[in-house]
C-alpha positions in Angstrom: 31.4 34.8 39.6 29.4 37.6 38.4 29.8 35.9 34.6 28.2 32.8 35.8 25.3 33.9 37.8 24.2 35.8 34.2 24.7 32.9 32.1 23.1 30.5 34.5 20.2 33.4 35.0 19.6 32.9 31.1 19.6 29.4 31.5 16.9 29.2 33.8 14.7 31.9 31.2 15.0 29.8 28.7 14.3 26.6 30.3 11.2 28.2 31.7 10.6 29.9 28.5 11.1 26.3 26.7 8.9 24.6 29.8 6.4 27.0 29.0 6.2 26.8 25.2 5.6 23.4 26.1 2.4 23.0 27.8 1.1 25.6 25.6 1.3 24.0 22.8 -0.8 21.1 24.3 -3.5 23.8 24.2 -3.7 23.5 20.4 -6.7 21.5 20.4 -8.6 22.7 23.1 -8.5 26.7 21.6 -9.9 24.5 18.5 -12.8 22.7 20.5 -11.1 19.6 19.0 -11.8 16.6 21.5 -9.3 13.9 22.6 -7.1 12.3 25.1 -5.0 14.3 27.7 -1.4 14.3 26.5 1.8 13.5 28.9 3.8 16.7 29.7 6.6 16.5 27.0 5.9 13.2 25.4 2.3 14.2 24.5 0.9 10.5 23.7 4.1 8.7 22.9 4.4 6.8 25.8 0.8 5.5 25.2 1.8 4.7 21.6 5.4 3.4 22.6 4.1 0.7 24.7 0.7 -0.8 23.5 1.0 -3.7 21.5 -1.1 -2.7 18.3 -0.7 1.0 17.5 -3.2 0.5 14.8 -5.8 -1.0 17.7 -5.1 2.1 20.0 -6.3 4.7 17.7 -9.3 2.8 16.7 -9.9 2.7 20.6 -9.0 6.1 21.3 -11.8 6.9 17.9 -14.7 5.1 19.2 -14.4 7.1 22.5 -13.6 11.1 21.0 -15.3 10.7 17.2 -14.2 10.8 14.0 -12.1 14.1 14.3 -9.6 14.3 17.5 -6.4 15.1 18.4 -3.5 13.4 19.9 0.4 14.8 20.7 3.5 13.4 18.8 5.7 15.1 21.6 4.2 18.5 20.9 3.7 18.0 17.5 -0.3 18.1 16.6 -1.8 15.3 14.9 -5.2 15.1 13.8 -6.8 11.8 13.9 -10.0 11.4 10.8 -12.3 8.5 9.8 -14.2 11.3 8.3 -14.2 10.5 4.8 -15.2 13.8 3.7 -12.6 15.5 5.6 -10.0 13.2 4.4 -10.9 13.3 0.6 -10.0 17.2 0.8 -6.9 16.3 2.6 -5.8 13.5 -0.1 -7.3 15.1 -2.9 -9.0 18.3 -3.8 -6.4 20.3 -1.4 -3.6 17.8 -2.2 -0.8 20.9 -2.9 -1.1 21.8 0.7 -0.4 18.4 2.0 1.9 16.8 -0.4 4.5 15.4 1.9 4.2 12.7 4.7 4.9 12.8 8.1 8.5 11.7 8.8 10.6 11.7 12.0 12.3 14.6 12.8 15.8 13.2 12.6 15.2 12.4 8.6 15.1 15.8 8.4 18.8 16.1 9.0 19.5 14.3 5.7 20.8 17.2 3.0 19.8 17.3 -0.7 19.2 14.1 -2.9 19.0 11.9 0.1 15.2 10.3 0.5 13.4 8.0 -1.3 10.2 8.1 -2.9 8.2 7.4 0.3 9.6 9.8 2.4 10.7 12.8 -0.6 8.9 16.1 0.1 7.4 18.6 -2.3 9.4 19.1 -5.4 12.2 16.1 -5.0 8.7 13.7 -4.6 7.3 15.3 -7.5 10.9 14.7 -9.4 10.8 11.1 -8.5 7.7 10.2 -8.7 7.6 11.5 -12.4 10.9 9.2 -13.1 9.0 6.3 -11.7 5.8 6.3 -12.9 6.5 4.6 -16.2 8.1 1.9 -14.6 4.5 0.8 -14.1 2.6 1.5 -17.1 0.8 -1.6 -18.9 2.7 -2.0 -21.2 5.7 -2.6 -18.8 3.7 -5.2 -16.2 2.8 -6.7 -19.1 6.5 -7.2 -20.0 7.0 -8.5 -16.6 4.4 -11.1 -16.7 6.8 -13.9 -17.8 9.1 -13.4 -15.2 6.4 -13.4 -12.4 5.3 -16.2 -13.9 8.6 -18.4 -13.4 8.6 -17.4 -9.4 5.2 -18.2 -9.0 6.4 -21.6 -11.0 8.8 -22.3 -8.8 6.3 -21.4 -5.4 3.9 -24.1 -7.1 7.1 -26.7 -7.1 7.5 -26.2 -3.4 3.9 -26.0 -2.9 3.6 -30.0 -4.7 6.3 -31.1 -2.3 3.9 -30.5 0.7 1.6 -33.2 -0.7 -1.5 -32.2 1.5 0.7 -32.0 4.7 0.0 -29.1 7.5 2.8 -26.1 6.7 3.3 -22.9 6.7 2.9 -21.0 3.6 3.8 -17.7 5.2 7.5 -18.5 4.2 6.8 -19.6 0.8 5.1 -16.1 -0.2 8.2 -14.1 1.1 10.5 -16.3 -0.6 8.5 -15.7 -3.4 7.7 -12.4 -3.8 11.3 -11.4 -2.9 12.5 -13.3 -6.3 9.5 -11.6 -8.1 10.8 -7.9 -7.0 14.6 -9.3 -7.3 13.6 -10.7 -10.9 11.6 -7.7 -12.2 12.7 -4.5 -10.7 16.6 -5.6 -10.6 17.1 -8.0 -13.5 18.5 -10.8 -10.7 18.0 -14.4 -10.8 18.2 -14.5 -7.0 16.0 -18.4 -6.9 15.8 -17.4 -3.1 12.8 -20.2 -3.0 15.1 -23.2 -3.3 18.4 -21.1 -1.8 16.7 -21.1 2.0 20.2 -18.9 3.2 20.3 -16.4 1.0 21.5 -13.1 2.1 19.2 -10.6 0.9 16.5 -12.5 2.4 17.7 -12.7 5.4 19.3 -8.9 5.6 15.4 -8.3 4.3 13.3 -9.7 7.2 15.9 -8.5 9.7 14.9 -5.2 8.5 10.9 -5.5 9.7 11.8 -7.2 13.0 12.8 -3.8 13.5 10.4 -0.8 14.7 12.0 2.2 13.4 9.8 4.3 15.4 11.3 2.9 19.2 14.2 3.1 18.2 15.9 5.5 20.6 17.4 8.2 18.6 14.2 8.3 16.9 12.0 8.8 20.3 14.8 11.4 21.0 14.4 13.3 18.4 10.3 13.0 17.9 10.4 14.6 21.5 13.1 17.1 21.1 13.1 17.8 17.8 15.6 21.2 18.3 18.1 18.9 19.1 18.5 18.1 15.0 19.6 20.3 13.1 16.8 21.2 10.2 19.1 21.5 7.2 17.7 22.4 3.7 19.7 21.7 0.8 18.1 23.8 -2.3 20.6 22.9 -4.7 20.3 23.0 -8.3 20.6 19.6 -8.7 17.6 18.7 -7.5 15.4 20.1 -10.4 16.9 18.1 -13.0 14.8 15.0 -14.2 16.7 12.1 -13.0 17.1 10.3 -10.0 20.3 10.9 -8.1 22.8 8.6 -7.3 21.5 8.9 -3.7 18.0 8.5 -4.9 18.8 5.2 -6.9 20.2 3.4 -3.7 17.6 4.7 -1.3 14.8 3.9 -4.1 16.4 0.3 -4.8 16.4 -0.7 -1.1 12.6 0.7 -0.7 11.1 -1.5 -3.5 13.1 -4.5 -2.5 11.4 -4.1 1.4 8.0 -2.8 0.1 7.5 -5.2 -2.6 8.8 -8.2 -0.8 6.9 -7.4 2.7 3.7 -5.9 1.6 2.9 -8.2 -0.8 3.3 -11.3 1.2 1.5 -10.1 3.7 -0.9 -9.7 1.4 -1.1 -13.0 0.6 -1.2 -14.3 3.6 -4.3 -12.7 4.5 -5.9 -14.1 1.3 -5.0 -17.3 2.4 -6.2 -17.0 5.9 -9.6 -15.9 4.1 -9.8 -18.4 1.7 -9.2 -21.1 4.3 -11.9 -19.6 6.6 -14.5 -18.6 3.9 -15.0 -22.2 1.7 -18.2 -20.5 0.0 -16.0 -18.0 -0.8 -13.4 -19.6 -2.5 -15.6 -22.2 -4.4 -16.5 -18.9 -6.2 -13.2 -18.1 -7.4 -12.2 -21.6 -8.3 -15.4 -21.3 -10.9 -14.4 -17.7 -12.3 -11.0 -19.3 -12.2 -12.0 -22.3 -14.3 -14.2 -20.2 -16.5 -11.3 -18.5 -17.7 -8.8 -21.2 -18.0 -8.5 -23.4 -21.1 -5.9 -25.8 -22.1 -4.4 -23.2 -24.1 -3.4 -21.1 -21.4 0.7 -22.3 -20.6 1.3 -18.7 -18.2 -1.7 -16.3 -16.8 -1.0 -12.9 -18.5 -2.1 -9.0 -17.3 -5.5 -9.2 -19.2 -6.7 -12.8 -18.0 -5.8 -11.1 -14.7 -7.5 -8.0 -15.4 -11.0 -9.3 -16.0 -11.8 -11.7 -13.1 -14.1 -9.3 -11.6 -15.2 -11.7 -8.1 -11.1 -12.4 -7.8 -11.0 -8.2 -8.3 -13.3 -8.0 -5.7 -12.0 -10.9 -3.1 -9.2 -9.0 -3.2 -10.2 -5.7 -2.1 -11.7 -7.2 0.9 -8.7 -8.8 2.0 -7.1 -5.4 2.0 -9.7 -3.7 3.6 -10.4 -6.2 6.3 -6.4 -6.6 7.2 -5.0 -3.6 6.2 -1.1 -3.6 6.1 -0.4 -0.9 7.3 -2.2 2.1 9.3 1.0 4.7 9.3 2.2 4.5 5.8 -0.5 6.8 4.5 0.3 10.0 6.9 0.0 13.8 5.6 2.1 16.9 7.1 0.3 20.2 6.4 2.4 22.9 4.7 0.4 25.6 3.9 -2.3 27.6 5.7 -5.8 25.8 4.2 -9.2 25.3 5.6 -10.7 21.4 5.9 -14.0 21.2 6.4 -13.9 24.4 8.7 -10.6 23.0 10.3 -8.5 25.9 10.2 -4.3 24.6 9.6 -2.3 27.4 9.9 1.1 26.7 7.8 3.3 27.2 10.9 1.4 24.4 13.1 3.5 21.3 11.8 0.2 19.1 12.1 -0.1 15.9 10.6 -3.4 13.8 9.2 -3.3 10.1 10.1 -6.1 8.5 8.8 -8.1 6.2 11.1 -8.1 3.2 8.9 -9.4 0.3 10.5 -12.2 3.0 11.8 -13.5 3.6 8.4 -12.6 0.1 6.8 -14.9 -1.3 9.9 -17.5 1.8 9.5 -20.9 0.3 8.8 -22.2 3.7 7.3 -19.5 3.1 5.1 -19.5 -0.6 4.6 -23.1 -1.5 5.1 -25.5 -3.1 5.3 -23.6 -6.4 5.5 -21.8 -6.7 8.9 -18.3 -5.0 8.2 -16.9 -7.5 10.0 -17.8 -10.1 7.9 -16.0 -11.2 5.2 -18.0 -10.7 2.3 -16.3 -9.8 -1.2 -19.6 -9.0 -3.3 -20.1 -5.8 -0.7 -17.4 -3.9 -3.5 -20.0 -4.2 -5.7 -21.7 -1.2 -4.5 -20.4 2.3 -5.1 -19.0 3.8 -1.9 -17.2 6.5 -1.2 -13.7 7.4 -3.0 -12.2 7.7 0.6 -13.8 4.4 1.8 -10.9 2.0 0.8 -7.2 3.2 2.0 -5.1 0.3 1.5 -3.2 1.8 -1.0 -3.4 5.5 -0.2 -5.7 8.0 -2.3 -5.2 11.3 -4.1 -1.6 11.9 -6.2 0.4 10.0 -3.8 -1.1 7.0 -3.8 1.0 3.9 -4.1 3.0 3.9 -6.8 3.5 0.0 -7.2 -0.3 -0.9 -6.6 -1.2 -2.1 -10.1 2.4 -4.0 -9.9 1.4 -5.6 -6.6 -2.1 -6.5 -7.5 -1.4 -8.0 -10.6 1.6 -9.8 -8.8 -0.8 -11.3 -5.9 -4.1 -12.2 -8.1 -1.4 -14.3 -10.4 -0.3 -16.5 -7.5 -3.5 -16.9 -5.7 -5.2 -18.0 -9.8 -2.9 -20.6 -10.0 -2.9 -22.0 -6.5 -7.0 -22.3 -6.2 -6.6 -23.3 -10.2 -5.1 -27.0 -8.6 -5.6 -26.7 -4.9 -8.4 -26.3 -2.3 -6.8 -24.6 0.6 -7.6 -26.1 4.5 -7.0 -24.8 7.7 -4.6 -26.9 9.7 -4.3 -27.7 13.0 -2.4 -24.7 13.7 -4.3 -22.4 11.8 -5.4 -20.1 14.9 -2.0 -20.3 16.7 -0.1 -18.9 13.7 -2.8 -15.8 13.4 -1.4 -14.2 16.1 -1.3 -10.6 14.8 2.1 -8.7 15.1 2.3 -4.9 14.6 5.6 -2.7 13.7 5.3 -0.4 11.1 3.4 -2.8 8.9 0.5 -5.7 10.4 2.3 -9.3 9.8 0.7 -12.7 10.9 3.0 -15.3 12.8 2.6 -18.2 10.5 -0.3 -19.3 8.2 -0.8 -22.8 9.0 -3.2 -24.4 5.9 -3.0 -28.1 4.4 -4.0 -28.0 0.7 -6.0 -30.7 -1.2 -5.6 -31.4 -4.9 -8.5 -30.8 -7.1 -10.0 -33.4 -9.4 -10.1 -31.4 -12.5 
């Protein structure tokens, strides 16, 4: 009896103790005269986050009312919220070393040694992979890769004909599409997913974003209690060799085939949108298109794609306008630094979520033209290197940008090259916005005309 009065005694200290250490912590921002909204005992600003619609939307909200510096609570976890460019360019950048790894959940942290991928490696195993993987997307290889890009996009333009200026959805053709580009060029498989409409992978692929990691339950679990995993470091040998891991290959081959199917269609999809809102807009591109385009051009190549400098710039305000994603481009601090006279002690766990719709939508930024206007000639003007986030900044920036890029300004040359895009009936209904972890449309609804050429 004695026995268990003691041991429950203790548990009562330490759930007071662990009560207590709590609501402390929720202090962090206030002993920094940092402002923001009051977090929820224990779940900080989770339940806020778990149940609005458009996470992205919330912390623009939550920016316009606190400033371009605040502070919210991922369970007790600190996060610093910043649409201040200059505070975000030390961050990405000039103080890179002390915030090299992303903000993960916590239960990711349970997997030992060679077990992450690029996007979620930390320190040295990022720095490992990265240096593997860089090549992969030199010039010289995309250039390599042009003739297989060129086949997909082939085949999209096939199924495109068949519409024959009826109302559709073109959404579907991009994924299709860009999942045999990433199929063809990163894995060597002739997958012809646009013509084979049940095809696994594609299917297993998109099953995969109708997903949000982050509610999933054992995920919320252990983003509130993170104590309850078990933080295992695995500082094996292994990992300093230059090679990627078995692990690492499987991991790494499943991230490219989601990233740079997704992402990319996505991207498309918003150019489209653009393009079928904006007709001044793309009567300029179909000139610099037919400016460039001769009868001796059979397949666009990486240099006829390189200097279309209003295409260049059309794009970049697609991705700044709909950005795909708002929590891909996190930083965890690891060291003790000073930001802008933020002081980060090494022990605080914070993370850095950039604000991006805040500073994409920032006139002081983006002006004088009306940020949200859709105007591709405002790139023209210098801005600041922190201005445009759509593909990250500093040394982990995305690694397949130029791949993507090139990938997207190939299809959208030789759709505008022989067709005018519409809006169709549906257009506006299919723009319903959906948010998980990236920023997807429903359905792009266009009808496209031939052009007399």
């Amino acid at each position: 009896m004695f026995i268990a009065i003691i041991l429950l005694a203790i548990l009562i200290c330490l759930i007071t103790i662990y009560l207590y250490k709590i609501k402390s912590s929720y202090d962090y921002f206030v002993r920094r005269n940092i402002p923001g909204p009051s977090p929820q005992f224990f779940f900080g600003h989770y339940l806020t986050l778990w149940n609005v619609p458009f996470y992205s939307r919330q912390i623009q909200k939550w920016t316009q009312q606190y400033g371009n510096i605040y502070g919210i609570f991922e369970g007790m976890r600190p996060v610093y919220v910043v649409s201040d460019v200059d505070f975000l360019q030390e961050v990405f950048v000039k103080q890179f070393s002390s915030f090299h790894s992303r903000r993960r959940p916590f239960i990711t942290r349970n997997f030992k040694g060679n077990r992450g991928h690029l996007f979620s490696a930390q320190a040295d195993q990022w720095r490992r992979q990265r240096h593997v993987i860089n090549p992969t997307f030199s010039a010289a290889k995309l250039k390599m890769m042009t003739p297989l890009i060129n086949q997909c996009i082939e085949s999209f333009m096939n199924k495109v004909n068949e519409m024959n200026g009826a109302e559709f959805n073109i959404y579907t053709l991009y994924k299709r599409m860009t999942m045999d580009v990433i199929c063809r060029c990163a894995f060597g498989i002739d997958t012809d997913m646009q013509n084979d409409i049940d095809n696994i992978y594609m299917k297993k692929s998109i099953a995969c974003f109708e997903i949000d990691i982050e509610k999933l339950f054992i995920v919320k679990l252990s983003n509130v209690m993170p104590f309850l995993i078990p933080l295992l470091n695995d500082t094996s040998e292994a990992l300093s060799s230059k090679k990627l891991h078995y692990n690492e290959v499987v991991l790494n081959t499943f991230l490219f085939m989601l990233a740079g199917f997704e992402t990319t269609s996505n991207a498309l999809a918003f150019a489209t949108s653009a393009l079928a809102t904006t007709p001044h807009v793309q009567n300029k591109l179909q000139m610099e298109i037919d400016e460039i385009w001769n009868d001796d051009i059979n397949n666009l190549d990486y240099d006829i794609i390189a200097n279309m400098t209003y295409l260049d710039m059309f794009v970049k305000e697609v991705l700044r306008m709909y950005g795909i994603s708002t929590q891909a481009i996190t930083r965890e601090s690891n060291a003790s630094v000073n930001v802008c006279g933020h002081q980060i002690e090494k022990g605080d766990g914070c993370v850095i979520l950039p604000d991006v719709y805040s500073i994409h939508y920032d006139t002081d930024i983006w002006g004088p033209q009306d940020p949200k206007l859709f105007d591709p000639e405002r790139h023209s003007v210098k801005r600041h290197p922190l201005a445009y986030l759509a593909f990250g900044m500093g040394p982990r920036n995305c690694v397949g940008m130029r791949f993507a890029l090139m990938e997207l300004k190939m299809c959208l040359v030789r759709l505008l090259r022989s067709h005018t895009v519409h809006p169709g009936e549906k257009f506006q209904e299919g723009m319903t916005l959906m948010e998980k972890f990236v920023i997807t449309p429903e359905a792009i609804n266009i009808r496209l005309e031939n052009r007399q050429l």
